[in-house]
MARRO-183382 format. One record per residue (C-alpha): residue in three letters; chain; x, y, z; residue number from 1. Coordinates in nm, 4 decimals. Layout:
<nodes>
NODE   residu   chaine         c1         c2         c3   num
NODE      ALA        A          X          Y          Z   NUM
...
</nodes>
This chain:
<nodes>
NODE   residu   chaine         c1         c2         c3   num
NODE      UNK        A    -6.0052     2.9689    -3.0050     1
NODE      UNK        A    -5.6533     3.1405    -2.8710     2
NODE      UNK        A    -5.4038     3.1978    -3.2033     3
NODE      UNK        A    -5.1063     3.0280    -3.2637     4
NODE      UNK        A    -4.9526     3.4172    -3.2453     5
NODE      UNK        A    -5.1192     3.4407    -2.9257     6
NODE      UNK        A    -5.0578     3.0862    -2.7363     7
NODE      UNK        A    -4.6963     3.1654    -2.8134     8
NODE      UNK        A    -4.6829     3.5274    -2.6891     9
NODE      UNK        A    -4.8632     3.3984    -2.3384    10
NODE      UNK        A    -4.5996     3.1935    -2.3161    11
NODE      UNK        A    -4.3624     3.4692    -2.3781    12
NODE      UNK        A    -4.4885     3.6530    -2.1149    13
NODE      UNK        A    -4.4823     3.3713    -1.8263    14
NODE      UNK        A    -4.1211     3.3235    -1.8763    15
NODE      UNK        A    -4.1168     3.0049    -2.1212    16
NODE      UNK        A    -3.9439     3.0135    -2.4312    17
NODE      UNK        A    -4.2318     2.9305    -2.7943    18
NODE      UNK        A    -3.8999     2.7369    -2.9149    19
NODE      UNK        A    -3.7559     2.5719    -2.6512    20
NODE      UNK        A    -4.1420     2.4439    -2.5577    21
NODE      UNK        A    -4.1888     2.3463    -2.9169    22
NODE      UNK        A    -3.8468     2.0771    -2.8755    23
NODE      UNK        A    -3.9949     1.9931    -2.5763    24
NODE      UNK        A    -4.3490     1.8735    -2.7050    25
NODE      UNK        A    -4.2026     1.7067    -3.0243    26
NODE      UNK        A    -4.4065     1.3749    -3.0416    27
NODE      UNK        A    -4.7122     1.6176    -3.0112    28
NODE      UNK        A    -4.5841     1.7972    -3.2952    29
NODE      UNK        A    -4.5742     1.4788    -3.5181    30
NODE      UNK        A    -4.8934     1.4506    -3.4489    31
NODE      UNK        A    -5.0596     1.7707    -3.5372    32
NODE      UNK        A    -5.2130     1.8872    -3.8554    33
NODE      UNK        A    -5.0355     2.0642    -4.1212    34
NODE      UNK        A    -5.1486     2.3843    -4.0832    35
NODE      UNK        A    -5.1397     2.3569    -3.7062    36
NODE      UNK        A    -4.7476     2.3163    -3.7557    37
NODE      UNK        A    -4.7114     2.5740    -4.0544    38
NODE      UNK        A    -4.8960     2.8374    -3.8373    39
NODE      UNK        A    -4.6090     2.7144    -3.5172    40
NODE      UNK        A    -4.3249     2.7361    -3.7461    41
NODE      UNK        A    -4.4114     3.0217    -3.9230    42
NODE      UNK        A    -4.4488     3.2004    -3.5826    43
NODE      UNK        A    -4.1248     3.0967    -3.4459    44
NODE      UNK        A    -3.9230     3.1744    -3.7738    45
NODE      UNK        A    -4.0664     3.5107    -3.8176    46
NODE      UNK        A    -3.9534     3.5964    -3.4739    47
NODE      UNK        A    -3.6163     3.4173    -3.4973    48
NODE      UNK        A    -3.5894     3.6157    -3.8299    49
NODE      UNK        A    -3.6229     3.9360    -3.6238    50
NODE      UNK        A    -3.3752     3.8923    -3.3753    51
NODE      UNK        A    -3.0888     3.8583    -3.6235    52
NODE      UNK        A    -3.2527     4.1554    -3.8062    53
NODE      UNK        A    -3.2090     4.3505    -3.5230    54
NODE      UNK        A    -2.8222     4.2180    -3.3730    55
NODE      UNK        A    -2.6802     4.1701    -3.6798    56
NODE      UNK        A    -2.5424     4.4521    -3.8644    57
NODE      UNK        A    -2.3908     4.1990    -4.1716    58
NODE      UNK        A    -2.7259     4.0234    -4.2117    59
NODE      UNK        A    -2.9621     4.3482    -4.1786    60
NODE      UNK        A    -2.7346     4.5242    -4.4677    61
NODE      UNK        A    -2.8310     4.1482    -4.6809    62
NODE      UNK        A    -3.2148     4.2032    -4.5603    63
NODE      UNK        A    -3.2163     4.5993    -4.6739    64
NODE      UNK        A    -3.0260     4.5108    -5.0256    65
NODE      UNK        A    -3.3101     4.2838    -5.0609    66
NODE      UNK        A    -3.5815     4.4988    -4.9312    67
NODE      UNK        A    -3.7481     4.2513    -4.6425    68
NODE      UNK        A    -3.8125     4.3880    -4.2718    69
NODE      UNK        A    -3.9406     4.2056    -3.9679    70
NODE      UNK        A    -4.2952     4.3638    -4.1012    71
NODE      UNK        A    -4.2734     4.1581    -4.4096    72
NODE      UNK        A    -4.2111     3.7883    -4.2817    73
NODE      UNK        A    -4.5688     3.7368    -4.0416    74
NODE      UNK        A    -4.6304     3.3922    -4.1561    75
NODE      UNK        A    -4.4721     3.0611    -4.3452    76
NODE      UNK        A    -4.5856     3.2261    -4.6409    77
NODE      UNK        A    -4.3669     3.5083    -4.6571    78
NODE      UNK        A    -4.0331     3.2807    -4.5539    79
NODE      UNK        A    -3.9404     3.2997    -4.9496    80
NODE      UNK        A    -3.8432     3.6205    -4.8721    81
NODE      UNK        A    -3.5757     3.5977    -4.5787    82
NODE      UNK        A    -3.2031     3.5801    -4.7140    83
NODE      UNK        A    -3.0345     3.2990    -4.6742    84
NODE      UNK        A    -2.7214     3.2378    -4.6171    85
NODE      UNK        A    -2.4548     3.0270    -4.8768    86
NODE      UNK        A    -2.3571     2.7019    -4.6745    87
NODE      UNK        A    -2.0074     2.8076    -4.8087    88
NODE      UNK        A    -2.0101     3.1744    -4.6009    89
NODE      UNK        A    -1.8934     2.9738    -4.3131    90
NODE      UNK        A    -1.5571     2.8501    -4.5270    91
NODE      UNK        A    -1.4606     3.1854    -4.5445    92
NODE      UNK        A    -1.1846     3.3626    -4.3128    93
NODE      UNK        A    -1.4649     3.6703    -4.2310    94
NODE      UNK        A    -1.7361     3.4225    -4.1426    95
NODE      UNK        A    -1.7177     3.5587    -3.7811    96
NODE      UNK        A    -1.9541     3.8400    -3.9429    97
NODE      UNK        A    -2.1844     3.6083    -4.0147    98
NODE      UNK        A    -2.2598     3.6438    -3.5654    99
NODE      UNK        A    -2.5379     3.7955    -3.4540   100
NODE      UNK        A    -2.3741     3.7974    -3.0991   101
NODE      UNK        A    -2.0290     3.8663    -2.9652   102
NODE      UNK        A    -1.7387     3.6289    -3.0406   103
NODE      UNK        A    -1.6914     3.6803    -2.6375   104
NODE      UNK        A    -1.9687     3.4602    -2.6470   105
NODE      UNK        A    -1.9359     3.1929    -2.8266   106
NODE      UNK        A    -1.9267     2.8475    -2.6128   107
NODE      UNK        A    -1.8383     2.6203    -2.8895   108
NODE      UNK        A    -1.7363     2.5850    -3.2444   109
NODE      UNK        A    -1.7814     2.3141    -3.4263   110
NODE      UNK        A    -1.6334     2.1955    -3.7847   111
NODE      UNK        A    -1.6538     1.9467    -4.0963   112
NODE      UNK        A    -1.3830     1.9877    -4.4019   113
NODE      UNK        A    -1.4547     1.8670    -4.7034   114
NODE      UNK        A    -1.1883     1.7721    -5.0216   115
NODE      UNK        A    -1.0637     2.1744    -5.0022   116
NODE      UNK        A    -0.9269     2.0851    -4.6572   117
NODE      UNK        A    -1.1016     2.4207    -4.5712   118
NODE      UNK        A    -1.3074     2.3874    -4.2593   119
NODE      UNK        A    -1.6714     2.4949    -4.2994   120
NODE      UNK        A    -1.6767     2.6822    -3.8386   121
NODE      UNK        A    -2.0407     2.7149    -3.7082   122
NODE      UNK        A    -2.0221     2.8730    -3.3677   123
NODE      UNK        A    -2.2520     2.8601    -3.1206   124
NODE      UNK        A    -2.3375     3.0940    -2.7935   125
NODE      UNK        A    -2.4722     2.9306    -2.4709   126
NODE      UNK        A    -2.8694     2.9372    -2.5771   127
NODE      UNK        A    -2.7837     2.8150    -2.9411   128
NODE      UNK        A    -2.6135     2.5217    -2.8184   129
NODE      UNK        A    -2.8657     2.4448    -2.5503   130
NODE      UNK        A    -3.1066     2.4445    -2.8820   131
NODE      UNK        A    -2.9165     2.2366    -3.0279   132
NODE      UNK        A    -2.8585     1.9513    -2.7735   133
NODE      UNK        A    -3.2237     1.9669    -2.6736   134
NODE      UNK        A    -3.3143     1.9029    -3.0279   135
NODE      UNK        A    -3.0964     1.6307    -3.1013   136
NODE      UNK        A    -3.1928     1.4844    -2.7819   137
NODE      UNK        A    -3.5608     1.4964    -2.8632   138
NODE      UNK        A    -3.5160     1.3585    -3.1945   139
NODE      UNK        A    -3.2892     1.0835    -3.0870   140
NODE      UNK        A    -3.5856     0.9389    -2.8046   141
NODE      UNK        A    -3.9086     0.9887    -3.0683   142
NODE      UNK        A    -3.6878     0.8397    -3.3335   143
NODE      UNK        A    -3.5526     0.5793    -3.1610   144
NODE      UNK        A    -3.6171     0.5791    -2.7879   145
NODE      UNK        A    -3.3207     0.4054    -2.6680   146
NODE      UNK        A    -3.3187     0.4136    -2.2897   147
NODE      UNK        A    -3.0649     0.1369    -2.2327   148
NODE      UNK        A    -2.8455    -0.1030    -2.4576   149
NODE      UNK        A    -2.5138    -0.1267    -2.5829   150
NODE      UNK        A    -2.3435     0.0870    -2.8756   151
NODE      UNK        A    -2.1181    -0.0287    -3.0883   152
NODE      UNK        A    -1.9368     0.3325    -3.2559   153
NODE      UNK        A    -1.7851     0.2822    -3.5557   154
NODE      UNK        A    -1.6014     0.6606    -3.5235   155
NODE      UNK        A    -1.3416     0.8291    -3.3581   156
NODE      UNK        A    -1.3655     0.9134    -2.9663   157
NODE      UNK        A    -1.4264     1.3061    -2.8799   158
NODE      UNK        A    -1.1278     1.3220    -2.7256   159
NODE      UNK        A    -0.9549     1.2674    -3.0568   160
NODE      UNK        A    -1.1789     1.4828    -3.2811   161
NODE      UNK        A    -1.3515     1.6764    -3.0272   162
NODE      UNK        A    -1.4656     1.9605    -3.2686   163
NODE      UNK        A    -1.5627     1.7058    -3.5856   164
NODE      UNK        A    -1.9791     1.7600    -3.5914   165
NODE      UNK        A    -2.0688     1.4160    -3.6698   166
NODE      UNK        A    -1.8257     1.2598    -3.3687   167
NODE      UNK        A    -2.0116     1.4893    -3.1631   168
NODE      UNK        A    -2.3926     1.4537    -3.2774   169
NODE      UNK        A    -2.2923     1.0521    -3.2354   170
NODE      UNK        A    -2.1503     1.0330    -2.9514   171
NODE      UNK        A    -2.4825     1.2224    -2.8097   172
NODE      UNK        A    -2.6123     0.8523    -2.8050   173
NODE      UNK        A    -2.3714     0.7417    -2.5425   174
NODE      UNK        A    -2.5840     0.8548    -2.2368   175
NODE      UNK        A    -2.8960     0.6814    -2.3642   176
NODE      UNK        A    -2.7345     0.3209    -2.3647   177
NODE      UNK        A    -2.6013     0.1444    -2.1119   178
NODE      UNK        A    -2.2516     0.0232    -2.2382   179
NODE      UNK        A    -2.0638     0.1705    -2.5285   180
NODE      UNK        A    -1.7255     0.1324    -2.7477   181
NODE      UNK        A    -1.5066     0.3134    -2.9657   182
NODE      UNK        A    -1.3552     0.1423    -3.2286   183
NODE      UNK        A    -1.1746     0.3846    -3.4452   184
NODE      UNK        A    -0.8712     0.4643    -3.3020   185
NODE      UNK        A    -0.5870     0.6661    -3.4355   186
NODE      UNK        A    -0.7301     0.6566    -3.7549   187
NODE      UNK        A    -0.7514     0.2894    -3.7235   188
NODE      UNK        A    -1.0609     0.0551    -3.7516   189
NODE      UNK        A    -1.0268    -0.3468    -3.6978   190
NODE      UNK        A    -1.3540    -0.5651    -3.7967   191
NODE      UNK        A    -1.2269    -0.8245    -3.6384   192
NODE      UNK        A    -1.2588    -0.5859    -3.2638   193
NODE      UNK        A    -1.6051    -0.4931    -3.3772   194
NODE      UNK        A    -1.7202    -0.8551    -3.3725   195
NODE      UNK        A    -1.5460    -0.9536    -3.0604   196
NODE      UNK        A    -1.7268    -0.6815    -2.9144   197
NODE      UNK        A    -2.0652    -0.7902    -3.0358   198
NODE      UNK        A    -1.9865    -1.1073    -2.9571   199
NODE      UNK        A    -1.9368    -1.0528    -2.6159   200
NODE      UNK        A    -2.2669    -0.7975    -2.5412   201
NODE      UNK        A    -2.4059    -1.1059    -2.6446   202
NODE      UNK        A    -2.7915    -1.2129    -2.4084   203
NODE      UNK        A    -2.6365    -0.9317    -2.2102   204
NODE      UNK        A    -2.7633    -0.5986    -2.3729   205
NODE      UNK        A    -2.9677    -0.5015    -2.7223   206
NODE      UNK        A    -2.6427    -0.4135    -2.9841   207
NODE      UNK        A    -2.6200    -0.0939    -3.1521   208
NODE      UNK        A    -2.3974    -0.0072    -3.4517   209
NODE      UNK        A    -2.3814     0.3495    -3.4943   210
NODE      UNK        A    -2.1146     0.5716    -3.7496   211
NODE      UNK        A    -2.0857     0.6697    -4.0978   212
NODE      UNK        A    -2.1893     0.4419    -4.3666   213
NODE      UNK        A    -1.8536     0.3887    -4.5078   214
NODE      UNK        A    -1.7395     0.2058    -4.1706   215
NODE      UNK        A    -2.0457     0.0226    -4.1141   216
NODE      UNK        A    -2.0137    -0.1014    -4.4903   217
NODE      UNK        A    -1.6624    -0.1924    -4.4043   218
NODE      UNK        A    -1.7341    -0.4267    -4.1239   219
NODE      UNK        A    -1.9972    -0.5903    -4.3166   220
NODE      UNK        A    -1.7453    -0.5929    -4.5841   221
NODE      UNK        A    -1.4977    -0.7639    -4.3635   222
NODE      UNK        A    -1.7702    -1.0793    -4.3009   223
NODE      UNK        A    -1.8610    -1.1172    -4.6327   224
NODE      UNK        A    -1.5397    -1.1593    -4.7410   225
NODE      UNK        A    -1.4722    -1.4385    -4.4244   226
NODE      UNK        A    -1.8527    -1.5715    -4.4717   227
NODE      UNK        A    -1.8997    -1.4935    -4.1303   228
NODE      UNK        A    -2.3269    -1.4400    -4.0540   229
NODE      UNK        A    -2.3622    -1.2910    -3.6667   230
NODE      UNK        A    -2.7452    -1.2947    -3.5547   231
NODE      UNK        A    -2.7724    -1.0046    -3.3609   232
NODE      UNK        A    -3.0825    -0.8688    -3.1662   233
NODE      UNK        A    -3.4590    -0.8248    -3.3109   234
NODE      UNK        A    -3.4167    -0.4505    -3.2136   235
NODE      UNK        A    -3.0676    -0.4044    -3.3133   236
NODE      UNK        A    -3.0422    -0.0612    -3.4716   237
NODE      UNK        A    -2.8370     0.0194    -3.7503   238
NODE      UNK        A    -2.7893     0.4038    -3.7541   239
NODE      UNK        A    -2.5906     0.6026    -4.0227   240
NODE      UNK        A    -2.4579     0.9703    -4.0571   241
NODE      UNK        A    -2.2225     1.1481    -4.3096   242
NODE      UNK        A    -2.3734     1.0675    -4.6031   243
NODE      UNK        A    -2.3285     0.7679    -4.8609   244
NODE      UNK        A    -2.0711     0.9159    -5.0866   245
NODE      UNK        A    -1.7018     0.8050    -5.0631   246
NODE      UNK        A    -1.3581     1.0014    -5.0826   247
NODE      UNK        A    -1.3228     0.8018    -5.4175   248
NODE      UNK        A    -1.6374     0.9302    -5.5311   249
NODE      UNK        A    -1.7843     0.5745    -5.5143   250
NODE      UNK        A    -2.1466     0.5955    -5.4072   251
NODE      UNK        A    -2.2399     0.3190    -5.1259   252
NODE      UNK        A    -2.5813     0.1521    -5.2939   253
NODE      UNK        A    -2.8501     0.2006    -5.0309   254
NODE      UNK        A    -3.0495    -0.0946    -5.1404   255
NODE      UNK        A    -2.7605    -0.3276    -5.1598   256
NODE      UNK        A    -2.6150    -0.2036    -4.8092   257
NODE      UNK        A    -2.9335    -0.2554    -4.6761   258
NODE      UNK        A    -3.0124    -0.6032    -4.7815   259
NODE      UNK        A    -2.6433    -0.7028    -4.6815   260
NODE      UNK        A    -2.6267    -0.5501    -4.3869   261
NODE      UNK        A    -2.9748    -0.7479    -4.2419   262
NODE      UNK        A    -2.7684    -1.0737    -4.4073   263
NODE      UNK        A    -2.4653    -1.0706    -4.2639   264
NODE      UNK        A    -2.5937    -0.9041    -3.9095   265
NODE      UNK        A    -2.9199    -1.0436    -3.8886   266
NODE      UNK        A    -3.1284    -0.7713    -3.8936   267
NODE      UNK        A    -3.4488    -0.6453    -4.0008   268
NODE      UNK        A    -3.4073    -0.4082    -4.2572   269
NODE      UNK        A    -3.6382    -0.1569    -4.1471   270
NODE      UNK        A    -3.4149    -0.1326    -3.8576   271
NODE      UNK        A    -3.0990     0.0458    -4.0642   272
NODE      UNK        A    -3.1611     0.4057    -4.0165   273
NODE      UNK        A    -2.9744     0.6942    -4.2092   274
NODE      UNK        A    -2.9905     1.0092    -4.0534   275
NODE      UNK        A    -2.9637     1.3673    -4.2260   276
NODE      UNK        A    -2.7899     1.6688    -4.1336   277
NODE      UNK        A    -2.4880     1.9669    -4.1387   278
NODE      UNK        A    -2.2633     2.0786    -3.9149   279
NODE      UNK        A    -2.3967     2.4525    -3.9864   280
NODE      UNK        A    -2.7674     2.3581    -3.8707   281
NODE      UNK        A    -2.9106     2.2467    -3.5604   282
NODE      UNK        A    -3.0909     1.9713    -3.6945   283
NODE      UNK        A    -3.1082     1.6069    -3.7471   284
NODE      UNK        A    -3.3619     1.4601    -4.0020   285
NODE      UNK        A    -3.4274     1.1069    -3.8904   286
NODE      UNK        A    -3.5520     0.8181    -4.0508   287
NODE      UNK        A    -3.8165     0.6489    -3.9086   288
NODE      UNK        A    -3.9154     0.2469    -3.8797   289
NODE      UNK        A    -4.0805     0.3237    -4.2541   290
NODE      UNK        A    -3.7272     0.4736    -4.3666   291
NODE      UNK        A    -3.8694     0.8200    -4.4035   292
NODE      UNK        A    -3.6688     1.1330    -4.3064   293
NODE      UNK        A    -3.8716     1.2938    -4.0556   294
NODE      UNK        A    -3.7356     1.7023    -4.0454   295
NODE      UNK        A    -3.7931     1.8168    -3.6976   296
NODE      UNK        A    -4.1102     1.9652    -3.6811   297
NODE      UNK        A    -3.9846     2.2854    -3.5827   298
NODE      UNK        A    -3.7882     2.3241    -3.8485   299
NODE      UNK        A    -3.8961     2.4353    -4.2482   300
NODE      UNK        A    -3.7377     2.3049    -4.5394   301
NODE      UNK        A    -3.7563     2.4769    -4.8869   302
NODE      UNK        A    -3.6484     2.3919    -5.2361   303
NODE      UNK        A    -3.5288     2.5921    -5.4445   304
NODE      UNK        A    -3.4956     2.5998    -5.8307   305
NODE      UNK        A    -3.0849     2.5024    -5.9001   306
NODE      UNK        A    -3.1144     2.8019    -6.2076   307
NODE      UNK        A    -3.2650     3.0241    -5.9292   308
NODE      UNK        A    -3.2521     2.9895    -5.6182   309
NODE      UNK        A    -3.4798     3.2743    -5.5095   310
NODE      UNK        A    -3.7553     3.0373    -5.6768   311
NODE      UNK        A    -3.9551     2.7934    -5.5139   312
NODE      UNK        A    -3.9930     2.5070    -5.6297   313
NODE      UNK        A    -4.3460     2.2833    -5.5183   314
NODE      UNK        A    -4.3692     1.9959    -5.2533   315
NODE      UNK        A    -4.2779     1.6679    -5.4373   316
NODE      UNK        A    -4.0273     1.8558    -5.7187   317
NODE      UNK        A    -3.6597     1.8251    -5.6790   318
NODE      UNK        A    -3.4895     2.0934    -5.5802   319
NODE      UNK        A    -3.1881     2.2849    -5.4053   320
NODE      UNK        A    -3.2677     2.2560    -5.0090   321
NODE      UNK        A    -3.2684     2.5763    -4.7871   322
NODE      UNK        A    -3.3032     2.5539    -4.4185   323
NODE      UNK        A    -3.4791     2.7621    -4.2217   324
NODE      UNK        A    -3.4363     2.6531    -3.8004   325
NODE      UNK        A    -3.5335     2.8978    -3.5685   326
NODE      UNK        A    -3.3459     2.7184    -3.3030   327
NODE      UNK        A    -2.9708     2.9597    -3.4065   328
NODE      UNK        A    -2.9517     3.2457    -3.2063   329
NODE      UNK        A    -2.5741     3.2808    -3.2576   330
NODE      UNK        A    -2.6092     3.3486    -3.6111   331
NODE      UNK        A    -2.8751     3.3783    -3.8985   332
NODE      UNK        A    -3.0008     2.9296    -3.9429   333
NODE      UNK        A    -3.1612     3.0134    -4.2886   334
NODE      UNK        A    -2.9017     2.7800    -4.4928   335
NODE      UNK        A    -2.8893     2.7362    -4.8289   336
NODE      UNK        A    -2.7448     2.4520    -4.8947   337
NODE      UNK        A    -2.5835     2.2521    -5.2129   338
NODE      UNK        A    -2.7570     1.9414    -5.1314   339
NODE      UNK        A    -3.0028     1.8145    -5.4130   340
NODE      UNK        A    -3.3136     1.6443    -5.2339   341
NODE      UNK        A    -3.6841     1.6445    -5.2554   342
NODE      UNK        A    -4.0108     1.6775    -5.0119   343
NODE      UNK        A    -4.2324     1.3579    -5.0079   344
NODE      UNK        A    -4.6150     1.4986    -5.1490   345
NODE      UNK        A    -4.7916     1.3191    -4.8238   346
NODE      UNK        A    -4.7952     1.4658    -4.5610   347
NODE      UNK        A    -4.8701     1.1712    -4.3786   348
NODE      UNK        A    -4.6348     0.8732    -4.2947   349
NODE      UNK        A    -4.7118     0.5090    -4.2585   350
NODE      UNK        A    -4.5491     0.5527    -3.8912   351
NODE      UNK        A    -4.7952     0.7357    -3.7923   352
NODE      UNK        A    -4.6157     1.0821    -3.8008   353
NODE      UNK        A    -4.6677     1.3974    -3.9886   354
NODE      UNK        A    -4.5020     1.6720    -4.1389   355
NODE      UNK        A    -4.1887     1.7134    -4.4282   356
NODE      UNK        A    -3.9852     1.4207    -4.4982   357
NODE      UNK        A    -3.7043     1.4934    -4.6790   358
NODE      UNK        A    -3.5168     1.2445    -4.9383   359
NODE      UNK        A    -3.1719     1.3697    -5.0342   360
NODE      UNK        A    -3.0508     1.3202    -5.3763   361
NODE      UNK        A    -2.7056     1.4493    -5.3968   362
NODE      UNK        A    -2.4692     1.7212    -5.3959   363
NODE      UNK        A    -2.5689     1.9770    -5.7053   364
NODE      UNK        A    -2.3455     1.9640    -5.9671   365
NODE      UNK        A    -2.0057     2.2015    -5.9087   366
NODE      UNK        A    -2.0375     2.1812    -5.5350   367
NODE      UNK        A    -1.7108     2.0368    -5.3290   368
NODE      UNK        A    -1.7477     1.6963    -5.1837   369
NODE      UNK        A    -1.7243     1.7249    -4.8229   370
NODE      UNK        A    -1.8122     1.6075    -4.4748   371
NODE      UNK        A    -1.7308     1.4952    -4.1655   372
NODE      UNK        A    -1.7769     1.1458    -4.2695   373
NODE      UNK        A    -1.5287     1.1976    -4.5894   374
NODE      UNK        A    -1.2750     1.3679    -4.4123   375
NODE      UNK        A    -1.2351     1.1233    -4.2045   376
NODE      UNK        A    -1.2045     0.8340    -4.4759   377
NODE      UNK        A    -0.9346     1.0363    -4.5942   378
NODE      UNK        A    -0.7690     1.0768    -4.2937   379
NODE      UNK        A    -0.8123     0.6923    -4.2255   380
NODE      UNK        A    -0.7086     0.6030    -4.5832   381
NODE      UNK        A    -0.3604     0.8310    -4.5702   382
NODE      UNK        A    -0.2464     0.6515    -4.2101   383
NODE      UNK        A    -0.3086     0.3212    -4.3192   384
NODE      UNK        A    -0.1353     0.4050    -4.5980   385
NODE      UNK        A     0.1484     0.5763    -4.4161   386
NODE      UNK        A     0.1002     0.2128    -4.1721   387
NODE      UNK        A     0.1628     0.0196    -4.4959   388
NODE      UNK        A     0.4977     0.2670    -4.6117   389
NODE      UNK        A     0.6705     0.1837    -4.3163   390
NODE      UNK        A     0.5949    -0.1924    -4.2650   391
NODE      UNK        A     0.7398    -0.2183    -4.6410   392
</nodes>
């Protein structure tokens, strides 16, 4: 039997790129054993891992203070010993160091601020953001295979936030249904629109509700208050990004959102979906119809101890996440984060799929609050407040 090492260098050799191949045969991935994938991801990492060894003279001097070379990292055993980088690096006014290309090259940066008001700039080069569309794609049509429909987006339009990450991974959705509407505009969102809209997709498409839980709580908000029950469709998706904290602090309950959100839309629950991810990674961990957070299977997450964070801490533990996506070519994607979260134990999921699912936790204890998603609830908050000033 042909290697892993070897399957990926023929490929190498006719012209196709291992990780661009890899997003391409996802729902195979899912599918495949565990070591199977470890032995693919390991492969792909240890390579990516090489390339920013060898073009980036910031991130080599971090690999030699630490003592690792390409000739250490062979497998998914030795990823412990890559560097990461601090999620925060890319807050900081030098972060353009943190390139393993030109800034000539760079096609597109995109941004999320959290309470600082200092934005956190990830930029990508032409192949990194071709990775990064192709993945989101893929995991957007195994997770939820929308091929037609109508979206309801509870967030700003591109062309008013057009470098915000989550506006942009959202709106991603747009070509996959067939009619779609903004609803936030000018830092302004109306419940009242949102139903009128629903109301009037009505036996004409399957409705959508996609944004950040704090909106989609709102609106559901808005017809509890008016004991107003719509019955929407029996594949009506609910589908959440930017996380459940609020600018307040206020945590939205999952389990309460849930169960009011399939009462007052009528909805199955197992059709709300949250989705995971950070404007400094490539990737989206999605849940699936079991409300498990499927990581991309070309991706690795590791936990690390929160007391030290060059310790590993076992599948099942809680622990401080670090990314490691071999889809960046633009700069080094081994992120450590400051998200608390922990790996399920089975591999195995109930949907059928295999591989890491992730459940996040919260942010570890000194890190700022931010997102996209809480940025924008304070930018919302201080207009309508502003809105309320000048009508007094």
């Amino acid at each position: 039997m042909v290697s892993m090492q070897t399957a990926m260098e023929n490929l190498k050799e006719l012209g196709f790129n291992p990780v661009t191949t890899a997003i391409g045969a996802t729902q195979q991935l899912f599918h495949w054993d565990e070591a199977k994938v470890n032995e693919l991801k390991g492969y792909l990492i240890a390579q990516n891992f090489q390339h920013h060894y060898e073009n980036n003279k910031f991130y080599r001097m971090l690999c030699e203070d630490s003592g690792v070379t390409p000739a250490d990292i062979q497998s998914l055993d030795d990823l412990h010993k890559i560097p990461l980088i601090p999620v925060t690096s890319f807050k900081r006014p030098d972060s353009h160091l943190l390139l393993s290309t030109s800034l000539e090259n760079i096609e597109f940066e995109m941004r999320s601020t959290g309470t600082s008001g200092i934005p956190s700039i990830s930029r990508r080069d032409a192949e990194t953001l071709n990775n990064c569309v192709f993945s989101i794609y893929a995991m957007y049509r195994e997770m939820f295979a929308f091929s037609r429909g109508a979206g309801l987006f509870l967030f700003p339009s591109p062309e008013e936030m057009p470098e915000m990450g989550m506006v942009k991974v959202l709106n991603m959705l747009s070509g996959l249904f067939d009619a779609t509407r903004c609803l936030v505009k000018r830092a302004s969102f109306k419940p009242k629109e949102a139903i009128e809209t629903l109301e009037k997709w009505q036996n004409i498409h399957t409705r959508h509700i996609i944004g950040p839980p704090f909106l989609i709580y709102k609106l559901v908000n808005y017809l509890k208050t008016n004991n107003i029950h719509l019955k929407l469709d029996n594949k009506t998706m609910i589908i959440n990004l930017g996380g459940w904290k609020r600018f307040s602090g206020m945590e939205i309950p999952r389990e309460q959102y849930n169960k009011e959100c399939a009462e007052y839309l009528g909805i199955p629950e197992e059709n709300i979906r949250d989705m995971y991810g950070l404007v400094e990674s490539n990737i989206l961990a999605i849940e699936c119809e079991k409300q498990s957070k499927h990581v991309p299977p070309w991706v690795h997450f590791s936990l690390r101890n929160p007391k030290n964070l060059a310790e590993e801490v076992p599948q099942g533990k809680r622990g401080v996440l670090a990314i490691f996506d071999p889809t960046s070519l633009s700069y080094p994607g081994f992120i450590q984060t400051e998200d608390l979260v922990y790996l399920k134990k089975e591999n195995t999921c109930e949907c059928g799929r295999n591989g890491q699912k992730v459940v996040y936790l919260s942010r570890v204890a000194g890190a700022e609050i931010g997102c996209c998603a809480i940025n924008l609830e304070k930018h919302m908050d201080a207009a309508e407040e502003k809105s309320q000033m000048t009508e007094v």
